[in-house]
C-alpha positions as CSV (number, residue, x, y, z in Angstrom):
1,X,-29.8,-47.0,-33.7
2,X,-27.6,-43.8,-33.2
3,X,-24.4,-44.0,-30.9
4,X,-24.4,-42.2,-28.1
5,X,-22.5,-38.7,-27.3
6,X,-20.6,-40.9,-24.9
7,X,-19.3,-43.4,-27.4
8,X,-18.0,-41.0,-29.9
9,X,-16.4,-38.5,-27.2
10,X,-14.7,-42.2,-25.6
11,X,-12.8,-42.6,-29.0
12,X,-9.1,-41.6,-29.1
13,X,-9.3,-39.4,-31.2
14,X,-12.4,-37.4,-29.1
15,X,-10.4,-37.7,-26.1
16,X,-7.2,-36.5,-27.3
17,X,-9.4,-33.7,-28.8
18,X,-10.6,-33.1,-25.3
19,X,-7.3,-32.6,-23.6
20,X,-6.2,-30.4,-26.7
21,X,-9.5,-27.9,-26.0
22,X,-9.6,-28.1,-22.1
23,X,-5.0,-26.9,-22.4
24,X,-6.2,-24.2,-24.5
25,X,-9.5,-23.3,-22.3
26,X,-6.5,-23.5,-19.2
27,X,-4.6,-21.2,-21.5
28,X,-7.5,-18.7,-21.5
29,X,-8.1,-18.9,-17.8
30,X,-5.0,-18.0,-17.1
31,X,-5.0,-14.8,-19.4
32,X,-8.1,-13.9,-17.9
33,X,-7.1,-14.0,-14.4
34,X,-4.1,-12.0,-15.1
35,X,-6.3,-9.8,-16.8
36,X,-8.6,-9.2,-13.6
37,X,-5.5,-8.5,-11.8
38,X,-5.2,-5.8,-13.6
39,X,-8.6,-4.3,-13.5
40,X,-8.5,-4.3,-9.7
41,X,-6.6,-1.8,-7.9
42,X,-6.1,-1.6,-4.5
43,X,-5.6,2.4,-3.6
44,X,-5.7,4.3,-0.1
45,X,-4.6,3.4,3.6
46,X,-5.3,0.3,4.9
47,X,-4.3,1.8,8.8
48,X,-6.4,4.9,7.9
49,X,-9.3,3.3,9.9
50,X,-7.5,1.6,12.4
51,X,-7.0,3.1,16.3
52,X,-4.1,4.1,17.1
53,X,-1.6,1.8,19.1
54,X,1.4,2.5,21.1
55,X,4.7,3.0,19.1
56,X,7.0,0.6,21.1
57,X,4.1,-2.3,20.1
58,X,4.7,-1.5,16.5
59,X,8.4,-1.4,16.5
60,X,11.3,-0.7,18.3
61,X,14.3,1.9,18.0
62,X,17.5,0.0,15.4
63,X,14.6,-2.2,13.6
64,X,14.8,-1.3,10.0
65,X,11.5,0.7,9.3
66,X,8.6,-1.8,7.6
67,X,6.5,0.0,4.4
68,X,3.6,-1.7,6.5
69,X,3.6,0.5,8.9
70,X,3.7,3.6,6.7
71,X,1.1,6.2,8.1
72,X,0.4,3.8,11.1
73,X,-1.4,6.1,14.0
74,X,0.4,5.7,16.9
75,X,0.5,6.9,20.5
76,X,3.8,8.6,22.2
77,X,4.8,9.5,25.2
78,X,7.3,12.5,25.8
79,X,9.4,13.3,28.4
80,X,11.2,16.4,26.7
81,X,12.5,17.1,23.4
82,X,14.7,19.4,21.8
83,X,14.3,21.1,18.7
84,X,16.3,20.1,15.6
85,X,15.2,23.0,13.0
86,X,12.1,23.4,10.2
87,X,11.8,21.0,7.2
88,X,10.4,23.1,4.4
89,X,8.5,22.0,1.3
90,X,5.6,20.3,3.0
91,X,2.0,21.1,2.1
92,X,-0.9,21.0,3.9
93,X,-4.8,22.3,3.2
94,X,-3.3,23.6,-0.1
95,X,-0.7,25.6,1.5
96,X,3.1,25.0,1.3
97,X,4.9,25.6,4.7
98,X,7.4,24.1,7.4
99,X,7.0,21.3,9.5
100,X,9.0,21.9,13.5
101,X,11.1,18.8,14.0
102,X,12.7,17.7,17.2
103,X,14.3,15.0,19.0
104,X,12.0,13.0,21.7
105,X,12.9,11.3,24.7
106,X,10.1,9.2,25.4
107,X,9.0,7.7,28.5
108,X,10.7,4.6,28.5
109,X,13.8,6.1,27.4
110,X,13.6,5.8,23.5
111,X,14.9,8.5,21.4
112,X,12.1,9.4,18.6
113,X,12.5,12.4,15.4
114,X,9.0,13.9,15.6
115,X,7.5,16.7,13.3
116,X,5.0,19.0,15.5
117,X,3.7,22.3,14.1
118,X,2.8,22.8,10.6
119,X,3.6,26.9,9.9
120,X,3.4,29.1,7.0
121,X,5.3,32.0,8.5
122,X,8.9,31.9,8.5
123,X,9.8,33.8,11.3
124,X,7.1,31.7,13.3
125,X,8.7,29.5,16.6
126,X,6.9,26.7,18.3
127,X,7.9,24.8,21.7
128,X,8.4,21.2,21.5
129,X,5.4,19.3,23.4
130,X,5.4,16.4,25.6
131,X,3.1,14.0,27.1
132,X,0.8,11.2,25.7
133,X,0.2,12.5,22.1
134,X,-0.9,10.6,18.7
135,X,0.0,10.9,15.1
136,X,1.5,9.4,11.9
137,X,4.1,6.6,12.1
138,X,6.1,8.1,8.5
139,X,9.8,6.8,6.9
140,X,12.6,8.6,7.0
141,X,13.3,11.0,4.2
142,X,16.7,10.7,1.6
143,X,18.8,13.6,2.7
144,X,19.0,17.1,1.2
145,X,21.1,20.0,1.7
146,X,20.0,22.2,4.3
147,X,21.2,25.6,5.7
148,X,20.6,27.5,8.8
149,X,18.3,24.6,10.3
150,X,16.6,24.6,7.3
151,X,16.0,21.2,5.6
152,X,14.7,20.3,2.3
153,X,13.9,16.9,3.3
154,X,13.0,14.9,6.8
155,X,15.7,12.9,7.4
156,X,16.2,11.1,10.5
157,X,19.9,10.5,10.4
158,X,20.6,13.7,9.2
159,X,18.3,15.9,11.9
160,X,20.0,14.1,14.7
161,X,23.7,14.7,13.7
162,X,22.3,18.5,14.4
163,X,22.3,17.5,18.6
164,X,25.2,16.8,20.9
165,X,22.8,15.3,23.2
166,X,23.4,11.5,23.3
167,X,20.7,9.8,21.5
168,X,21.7,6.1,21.5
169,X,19.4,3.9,19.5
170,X,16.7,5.8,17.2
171,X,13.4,4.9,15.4
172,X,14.4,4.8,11.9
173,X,11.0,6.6,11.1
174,X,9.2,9.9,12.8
175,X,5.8,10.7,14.1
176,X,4.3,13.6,12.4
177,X,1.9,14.6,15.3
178,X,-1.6,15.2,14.4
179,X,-2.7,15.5,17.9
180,X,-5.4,18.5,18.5
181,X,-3.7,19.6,22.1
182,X,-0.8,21.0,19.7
183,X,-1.2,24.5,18.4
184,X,-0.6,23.6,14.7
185,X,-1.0,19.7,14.3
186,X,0.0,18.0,11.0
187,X,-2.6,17.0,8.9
188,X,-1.6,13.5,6.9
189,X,-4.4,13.4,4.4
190,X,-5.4,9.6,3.9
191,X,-7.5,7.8,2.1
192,X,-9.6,4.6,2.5
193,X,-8.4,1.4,1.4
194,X,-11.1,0.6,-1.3
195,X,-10.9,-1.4,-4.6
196,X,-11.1,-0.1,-7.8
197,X,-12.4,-1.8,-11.0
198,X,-10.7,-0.3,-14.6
199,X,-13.8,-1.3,-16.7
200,X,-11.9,-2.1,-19.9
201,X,-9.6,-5.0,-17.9
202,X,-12.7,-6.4,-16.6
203,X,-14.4,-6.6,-19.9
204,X,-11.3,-8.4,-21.4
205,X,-11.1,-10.4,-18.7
206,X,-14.8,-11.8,-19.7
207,X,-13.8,-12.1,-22.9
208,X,-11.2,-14.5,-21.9
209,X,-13.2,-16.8,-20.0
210,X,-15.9,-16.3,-23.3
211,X,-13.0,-17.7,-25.4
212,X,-12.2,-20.2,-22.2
213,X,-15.7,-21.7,-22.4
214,X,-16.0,-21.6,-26.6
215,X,-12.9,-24.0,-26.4
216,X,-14.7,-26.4,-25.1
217,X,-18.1,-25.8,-26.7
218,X,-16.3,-25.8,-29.6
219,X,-15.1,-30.0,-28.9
220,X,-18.6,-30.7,-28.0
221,X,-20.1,-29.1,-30.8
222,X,-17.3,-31.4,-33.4
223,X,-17.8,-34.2,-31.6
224,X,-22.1,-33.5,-32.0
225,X,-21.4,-33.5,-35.4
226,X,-19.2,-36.7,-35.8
227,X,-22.7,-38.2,-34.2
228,X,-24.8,-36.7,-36.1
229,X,-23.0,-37.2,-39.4
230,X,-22.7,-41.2,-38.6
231,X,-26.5,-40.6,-37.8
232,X,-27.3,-39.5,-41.0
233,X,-25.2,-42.3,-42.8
234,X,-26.9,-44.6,-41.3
C-alpha cells in the first residue's frame, strides 16, 4: 500500500523543506507588495471636494502651517484690510499675471495675508474686500527680491514687514480668495484625489505572487514525487 502525502510531507526532511519554500514564498510577497506600492499612485486634492469650513476651526494664527491643509477651502471674515502690493509670476487660465495681496483683520481680531484679484494689466488697482468670503487655505512662499511693491514670491513674513500697522500674531499661510462677489477671483485649479495604476508595476507585482505561489507548488510537487517514486519501488 502507498504512503500517504501526509506521511512523506511529516518527515524532517519535508518539513524543513516546507519552512525553506514558505521563507522564500514570504520573500516574494514582500517584493510584490512593495511592488504594488509602486503601481498605485495617489494624485490630486483630497479637500478639492470638501465644503468649505471656517479658518479659525482649521488653525489658528502662530501654529506652524500643516501640508494637510494645503488648498483647504475656507471661509473668512473681514473687517478691513490694507493693501500690501502685487505678487507677480502667477498664472491663471493660461495667462501669466499679478495676484493683489493685503493684510486682513478679521472679525475676531486675527490678522490674515490674503491674495484677492488676479490682473493681467499692470497699471490695473483693485480695493481690498471684506466680509464673509471663501477661498484657498495656501503656505507661505520662500522670499524673493521685490521692488516697488512688486514681489516675485508670496511671502507672508515678508508682505507684512511692508505695514506699520500692528499685526500681532499671523496665519503662517494666506487665502487666495476664489469668492465670485470679487471682481477678479483667483482660480486654484485642483484636481480630484483618484488612484492611479502604472500597468507595468502591477504586472510585476503578479509576477511576484506567481513566483510566491510556485515556491510552494514547487515543495508539493518534490514531495509528490518522493511518493510516487517510493510508489513505484514498491
Amino acid at each position: 500500500m502507498p504512503q500517504s502525502f501526509a506521511k512523506v510531507a511529516l518527515t524532517p526532511k519535508w518539513i524543513g523543506a516546507l519552512f525553506l519554500a514558505l521563507a522564500v514564498a514570504a520573500i516574494f510577497a514582500l517584493l510584490g507588495q512593495w511592488q504594488l506600492g509602486r503601481a498605485l499612485t495617489t494624485v490630486g486634492n483630497k479637500h478639492a471636494s470638501q465644503p468649505a469650513v471656517p479658518l479659525e476651526a482649521l488653525t489658528k494664527p502662530g501654529q506652524g502651517f500643516k501640508t494637510v491643509d494645503t488648498a483647504r477651502k475656507v471661509t473668512i471674515d473681514i473687517t478691513k484690510a490694507e493693501f500690501l502690493g502685487r505678487v507677480a509670476n502667477r498664472k491663471q487660465h493660461n495667462k501669466t499675471g499679478t495676484w493683489h495681496v493685503a493684510l486682513a483683520t478679521l472679525a475676531n481680531g486675527d490678522s490674515l495675508v490674503i491674495a484677492y484679484d488676479f490682473s493681467t494689466e499692470a497699471n490695473y488697482f483693485a480695493f481690498a474686500p471684506d466680509g464673509k468670503l471663501a477661498g484657498f487655505y495656501l503656505p507661505s512662499e520662500e522670499p524673493q527680491p521685490q521692488q516697488n511693491l512688486r514681489f516675485q514670491s508670496l511671502s507672508v513674513e515678508q508682505l507684512i514687514n511692508q505695514t506699520d500697522a500692528p499685526t500681532g500674531v499671523v496665519y503662517p499661510g494666506f487665502v487666495a480668495i476664489s469668492d465670485a462677489q470679487v471682481a477678479n477671483p483667483i482660480v486654484i485649479e485642483q484636481q480630484q484625489q483618484k488612484t492611479e495604476v502604472n500597468a507595468l508595476n502591477a504586472f510585476y507585482a503578479v509576477e511576484w505572487a506567481l513566483f510566491a505561489g510556485f515556491a510552494v507548488f514547487l515543495w508539493w510537487r518534490m514531495v509528490q514525487d518522493e511518493r510516487l517514486g517510493l510508489k513505484s519501488e514498491r
